[in-house]
Every structure is written in structure tokens, then in C-alpha cells.
C-alpha positions in Angstrom: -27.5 -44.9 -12.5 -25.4 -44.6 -15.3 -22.3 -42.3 -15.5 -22.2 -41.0 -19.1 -24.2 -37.4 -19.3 -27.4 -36.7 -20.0 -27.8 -37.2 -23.7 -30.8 -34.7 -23.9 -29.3 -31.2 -22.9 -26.2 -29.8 -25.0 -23.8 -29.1 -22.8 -23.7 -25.2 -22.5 -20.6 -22.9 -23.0 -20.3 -19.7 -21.0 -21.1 -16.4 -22.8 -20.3 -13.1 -22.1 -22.9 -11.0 -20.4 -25.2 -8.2 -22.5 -23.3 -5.4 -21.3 -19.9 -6.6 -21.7 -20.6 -6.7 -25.6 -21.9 -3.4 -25.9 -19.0 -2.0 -23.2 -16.2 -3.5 -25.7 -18.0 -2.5 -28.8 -18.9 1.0 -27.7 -16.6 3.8 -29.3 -14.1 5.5 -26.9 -15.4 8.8 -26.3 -12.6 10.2 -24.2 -9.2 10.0 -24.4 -6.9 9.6 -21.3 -5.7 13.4 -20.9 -9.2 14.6 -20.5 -9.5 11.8 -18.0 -6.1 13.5 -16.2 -7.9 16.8 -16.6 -10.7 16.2 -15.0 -9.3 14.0 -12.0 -6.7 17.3 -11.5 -10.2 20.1 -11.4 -12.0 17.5 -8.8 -8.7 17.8 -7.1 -8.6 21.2 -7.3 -12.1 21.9 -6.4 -11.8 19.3 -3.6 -8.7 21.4 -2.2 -10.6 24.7 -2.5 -13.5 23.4 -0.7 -11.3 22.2 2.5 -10.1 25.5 2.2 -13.1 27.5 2.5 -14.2 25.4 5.2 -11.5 25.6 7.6 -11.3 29.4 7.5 -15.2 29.1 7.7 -14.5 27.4 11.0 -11.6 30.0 12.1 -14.1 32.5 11.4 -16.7 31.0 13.4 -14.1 30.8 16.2 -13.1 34.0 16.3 -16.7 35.3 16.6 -17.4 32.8 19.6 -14.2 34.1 21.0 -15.0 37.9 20.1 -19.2 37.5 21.3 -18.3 35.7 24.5 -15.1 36.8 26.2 -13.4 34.6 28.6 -14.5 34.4 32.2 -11.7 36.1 34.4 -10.2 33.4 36.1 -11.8 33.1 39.6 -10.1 33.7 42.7 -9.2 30.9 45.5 -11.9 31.4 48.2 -9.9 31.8 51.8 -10.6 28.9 54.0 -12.0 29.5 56.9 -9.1 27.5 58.3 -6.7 30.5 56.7 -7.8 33.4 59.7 -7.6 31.0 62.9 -4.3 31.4 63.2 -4.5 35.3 64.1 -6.9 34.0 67.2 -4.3 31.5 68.4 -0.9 32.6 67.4 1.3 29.7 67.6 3.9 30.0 70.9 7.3 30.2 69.9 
């Protein structure tokens, strides 16, 4: 085998894709303050949103809380350890 290249195939130099050509060619449409703008109404919109849903979920609380009132808190159930001692006082 020899080592110079191939004589039959050019060698072939790297081109840029399709799109990149029509991406750097393409007019800029907007300009970066609009870009600022609109980042600053997603924001805004984003905030308003988180919003809405925590008082939707205080509001869904409150309901639960005000459709199904607590449970009184049960009392301890005497043992029936608790009345021997009034059979068998102790002897002092």
C-alpha cells in the first residue's frame, strides 16, 4: 500500500449546513427590547398563574375544612385495670 492519498476523490472542505445560511441571511425581525418585553409578560403571566392557583388551593382547603369539620378528639377509654383498686384498697 502506498501512502500518498487517493488521487481520484478531491479532498472535500467542510460547508456550512442549509439552514445556517438562510439563519445568517434572514433579516432581523425583532429587536432586543421586544425580546425584554415579552420575556417580562411570560413572567408576568407565569407569576399570576401561581397566584391563582395557590388561592385556588386555599380555597379548596377551606371548603374541605368548612364541609367536614374535625372529629372531636376522642376520649381515653378507662382501663379496666383503672376500677380494681376500689375492690382492693391498698392497706396503709
Amino acid at each position: 500500500m502506498s501512502d500518498k492519498p487517493n488521487s481520484e476523490t478531491p479532498p472535500t472542505s467542510p460547508s456550512a449546513p442549509p439552514a445556517a445560511s438562510v439563519v445568517s441571511q434572514a433579516p432581523a425581525t425583532e429587536d432586543a427590547s421586544e425580546l425584554v418585553r415579552l420575556r417580562q409578560e411570560r413572567d408576568t403571566l407565569s407569576s399570576i398563574a401561581k397566584a391563582r392557583e395557590s388561592r385556588i388551593s386555599q380555597l379548596e382547603d377551606e371548603n374541605k375544612r368548612l364541609k367536614f369539620p374535625p372529629t372531636p378528639a376522642e376520649t381515653k377509654k378507662a382501663s379496666w385495670m383503672d376500677g380494681i383498686n376500689e375492690f382492693f384498697p391498698d392497706d396503709e
